[in-house]
DSSP file (Angstrom, degrees, kcal/mol; ACC not computed):
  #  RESIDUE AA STRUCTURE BP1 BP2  ACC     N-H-->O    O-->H-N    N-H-->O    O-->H-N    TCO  KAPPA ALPHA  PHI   PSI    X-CA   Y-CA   Z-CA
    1    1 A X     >        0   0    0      0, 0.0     4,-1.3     0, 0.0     3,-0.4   0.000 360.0 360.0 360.0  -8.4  -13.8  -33.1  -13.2
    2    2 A X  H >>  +     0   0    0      1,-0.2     4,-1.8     2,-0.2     3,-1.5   0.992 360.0  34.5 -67.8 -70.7  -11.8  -34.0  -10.1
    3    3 A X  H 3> S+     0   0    0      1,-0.3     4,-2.1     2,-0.2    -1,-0.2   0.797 108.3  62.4 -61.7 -14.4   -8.4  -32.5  -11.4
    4    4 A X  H 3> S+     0   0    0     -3,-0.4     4,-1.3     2,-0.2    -1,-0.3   0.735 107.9  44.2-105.0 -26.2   -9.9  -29.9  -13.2
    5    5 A X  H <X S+     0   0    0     -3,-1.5     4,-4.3    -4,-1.3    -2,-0.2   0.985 112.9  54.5 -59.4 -62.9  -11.3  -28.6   -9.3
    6    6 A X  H  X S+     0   0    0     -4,-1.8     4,-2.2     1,-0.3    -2,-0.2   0.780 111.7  40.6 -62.0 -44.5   -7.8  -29.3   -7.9
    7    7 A X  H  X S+     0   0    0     -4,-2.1     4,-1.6     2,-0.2     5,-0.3   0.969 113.7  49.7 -66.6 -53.3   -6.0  -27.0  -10.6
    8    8 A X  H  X S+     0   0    0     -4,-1.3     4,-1.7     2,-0.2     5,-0.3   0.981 116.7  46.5 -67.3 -50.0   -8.7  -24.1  -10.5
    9    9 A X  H >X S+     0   0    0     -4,-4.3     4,-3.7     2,-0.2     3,-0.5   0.987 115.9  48.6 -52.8 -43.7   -8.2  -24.4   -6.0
   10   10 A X  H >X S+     0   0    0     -4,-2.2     4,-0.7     1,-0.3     3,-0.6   0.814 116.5  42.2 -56.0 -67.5   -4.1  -24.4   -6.7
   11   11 A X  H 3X S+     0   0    0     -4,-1.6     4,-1.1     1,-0.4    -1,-0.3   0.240 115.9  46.3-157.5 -26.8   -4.4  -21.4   -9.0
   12   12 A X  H << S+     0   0    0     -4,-1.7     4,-0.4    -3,-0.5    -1,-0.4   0.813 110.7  47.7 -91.8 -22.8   -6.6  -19.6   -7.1
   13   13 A X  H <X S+     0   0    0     -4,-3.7     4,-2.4    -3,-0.6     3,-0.5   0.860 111.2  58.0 -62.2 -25.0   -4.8  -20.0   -3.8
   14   14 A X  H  X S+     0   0    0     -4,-0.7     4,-0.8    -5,-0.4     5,-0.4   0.983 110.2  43.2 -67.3 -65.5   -1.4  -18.9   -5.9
   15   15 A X  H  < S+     0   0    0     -4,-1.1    -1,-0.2     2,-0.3    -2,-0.2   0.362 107.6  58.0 -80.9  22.1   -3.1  -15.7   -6.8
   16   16 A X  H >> S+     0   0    0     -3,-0.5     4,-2.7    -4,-0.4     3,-1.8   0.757 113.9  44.7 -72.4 -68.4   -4.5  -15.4   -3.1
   17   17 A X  H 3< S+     0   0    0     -4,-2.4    -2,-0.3     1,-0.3     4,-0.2   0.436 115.8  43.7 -54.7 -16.2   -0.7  -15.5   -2.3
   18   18 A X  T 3X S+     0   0    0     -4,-0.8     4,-1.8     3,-0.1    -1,-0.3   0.553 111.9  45.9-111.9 -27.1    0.4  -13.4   -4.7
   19   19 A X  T <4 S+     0   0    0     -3,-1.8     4,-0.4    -5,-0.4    -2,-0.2   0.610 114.1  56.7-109.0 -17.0   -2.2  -10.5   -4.6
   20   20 A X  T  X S+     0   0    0     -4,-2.7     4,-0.9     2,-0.2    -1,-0.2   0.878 107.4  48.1 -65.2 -37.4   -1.5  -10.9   -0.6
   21   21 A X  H >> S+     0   0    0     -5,-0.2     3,-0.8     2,-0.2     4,-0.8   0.938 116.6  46.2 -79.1 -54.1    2.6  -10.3   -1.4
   22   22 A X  H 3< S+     0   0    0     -4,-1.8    -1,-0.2     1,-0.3    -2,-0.2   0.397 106.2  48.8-106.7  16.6    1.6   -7.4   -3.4
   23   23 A X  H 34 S+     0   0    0     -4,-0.4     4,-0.4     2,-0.1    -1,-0.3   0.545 108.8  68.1-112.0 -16.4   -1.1   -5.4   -1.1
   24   24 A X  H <X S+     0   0    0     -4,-0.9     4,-1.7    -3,-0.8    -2,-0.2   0.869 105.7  34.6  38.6-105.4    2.0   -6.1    1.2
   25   25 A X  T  < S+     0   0    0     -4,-0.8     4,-0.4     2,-0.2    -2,-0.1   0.261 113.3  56.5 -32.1 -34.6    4.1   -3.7   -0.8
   26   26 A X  T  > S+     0   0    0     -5,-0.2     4,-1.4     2,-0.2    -1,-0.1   0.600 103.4  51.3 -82.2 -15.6    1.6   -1.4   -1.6
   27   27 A X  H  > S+     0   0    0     -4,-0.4     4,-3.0     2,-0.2     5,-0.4   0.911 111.4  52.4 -79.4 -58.5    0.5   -0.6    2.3
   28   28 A X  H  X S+     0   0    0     -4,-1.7     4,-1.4     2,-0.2    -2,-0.2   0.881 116.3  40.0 -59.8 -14.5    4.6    0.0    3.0
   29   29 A X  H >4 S+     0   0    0     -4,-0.4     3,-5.8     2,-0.2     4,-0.5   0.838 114.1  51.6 -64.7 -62.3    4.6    2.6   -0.2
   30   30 A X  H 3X S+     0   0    0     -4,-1.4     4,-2.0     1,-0.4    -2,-0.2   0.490 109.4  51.8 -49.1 -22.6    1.4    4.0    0.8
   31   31 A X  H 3X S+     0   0    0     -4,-3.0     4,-2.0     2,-0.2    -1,-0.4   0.817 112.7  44.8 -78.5 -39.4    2.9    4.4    4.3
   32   32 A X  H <X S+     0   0    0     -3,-5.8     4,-0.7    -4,-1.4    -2,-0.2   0.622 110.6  52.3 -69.0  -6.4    5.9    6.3    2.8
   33   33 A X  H >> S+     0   0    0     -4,-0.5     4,-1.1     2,-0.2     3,-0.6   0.866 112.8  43.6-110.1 -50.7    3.8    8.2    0.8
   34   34 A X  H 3< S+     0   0    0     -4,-2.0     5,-0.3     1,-0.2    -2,-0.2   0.824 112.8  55.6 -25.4 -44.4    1.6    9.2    4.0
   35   35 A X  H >X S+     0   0    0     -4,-2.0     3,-1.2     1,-0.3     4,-1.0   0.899 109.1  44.2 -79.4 -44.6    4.8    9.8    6.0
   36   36 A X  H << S+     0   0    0     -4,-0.7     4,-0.5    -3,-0.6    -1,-0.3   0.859 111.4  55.3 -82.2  -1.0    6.2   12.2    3.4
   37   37 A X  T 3< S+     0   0    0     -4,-1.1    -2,-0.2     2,-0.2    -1,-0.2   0.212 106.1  47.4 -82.4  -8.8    2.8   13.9    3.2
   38   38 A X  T <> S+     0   0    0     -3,-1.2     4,-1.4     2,-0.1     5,-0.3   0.361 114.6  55.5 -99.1 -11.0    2.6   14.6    7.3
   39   39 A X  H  X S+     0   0    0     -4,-1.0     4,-2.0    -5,-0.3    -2,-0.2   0.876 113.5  38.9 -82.9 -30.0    6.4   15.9    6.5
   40   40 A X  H  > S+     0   0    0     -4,-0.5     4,-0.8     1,-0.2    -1,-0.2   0.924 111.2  50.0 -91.0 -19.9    5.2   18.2    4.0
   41   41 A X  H  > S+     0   0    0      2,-0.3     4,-2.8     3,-0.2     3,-0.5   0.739 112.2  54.2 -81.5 -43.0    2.2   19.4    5.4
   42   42 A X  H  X S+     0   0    0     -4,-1.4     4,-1.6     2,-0.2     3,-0.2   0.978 116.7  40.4 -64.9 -74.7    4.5   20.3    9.1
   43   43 A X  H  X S+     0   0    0     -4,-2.0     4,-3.3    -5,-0.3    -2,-0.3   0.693 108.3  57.4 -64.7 -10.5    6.8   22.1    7.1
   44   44 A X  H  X S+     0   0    0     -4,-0.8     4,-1.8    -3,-0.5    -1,-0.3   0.938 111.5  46.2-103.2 -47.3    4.1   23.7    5.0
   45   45 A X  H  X S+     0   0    0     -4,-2.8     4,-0.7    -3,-0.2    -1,-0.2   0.575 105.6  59.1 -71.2   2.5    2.7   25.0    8.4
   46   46 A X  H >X S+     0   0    0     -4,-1.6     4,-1.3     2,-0.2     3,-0.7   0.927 112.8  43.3 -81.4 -63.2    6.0   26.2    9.6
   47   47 A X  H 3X S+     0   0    0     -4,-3.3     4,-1.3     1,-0.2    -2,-0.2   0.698 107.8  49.1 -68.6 -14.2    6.0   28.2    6.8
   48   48 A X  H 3X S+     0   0    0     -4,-1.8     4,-0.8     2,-0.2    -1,-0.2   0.862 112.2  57.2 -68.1 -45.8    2.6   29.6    6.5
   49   49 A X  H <X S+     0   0    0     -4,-0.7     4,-2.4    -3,-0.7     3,-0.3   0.945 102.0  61.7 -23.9 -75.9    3.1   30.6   10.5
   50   50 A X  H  < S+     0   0    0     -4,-1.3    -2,-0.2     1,-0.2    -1,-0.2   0.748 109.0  31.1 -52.9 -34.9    6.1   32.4    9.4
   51   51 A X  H  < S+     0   0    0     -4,-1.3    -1,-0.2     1,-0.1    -2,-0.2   0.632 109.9  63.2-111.9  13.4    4.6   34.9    7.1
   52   52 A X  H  <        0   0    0     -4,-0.8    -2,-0.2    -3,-0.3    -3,-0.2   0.724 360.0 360.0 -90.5 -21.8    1.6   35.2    8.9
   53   53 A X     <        0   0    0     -4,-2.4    -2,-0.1    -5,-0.1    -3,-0.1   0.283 360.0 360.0 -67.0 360.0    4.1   36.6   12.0
């Protein structure tokens, strides 16, 4: 049962490492998607400004 531990630790530590790589990648979109979403939300209030003036 000894190898059959050693494969199930390898294989979960790979998909530690993997799920690590790809929450990673999903924090920089999720920052890009924040960052255009304070961009639109500024311009949205430039323009709401403007045609309440």
């Amino acid at each position: 049962g000894k190898d059959i531990a050693d494969k199930f630790a390898a294989s979960s530590s790979n998909l530690t490492a993997t799920y690590e790589a790809m929450s990673g990648e999903v924090k920089q979109e999720h920052g890009a998607i924040s960052q255009s979403q304070k961009q639109f939300n500024q311009q949205l209030e430039a323009t709401s400004k403007e045609t309440t003036s």
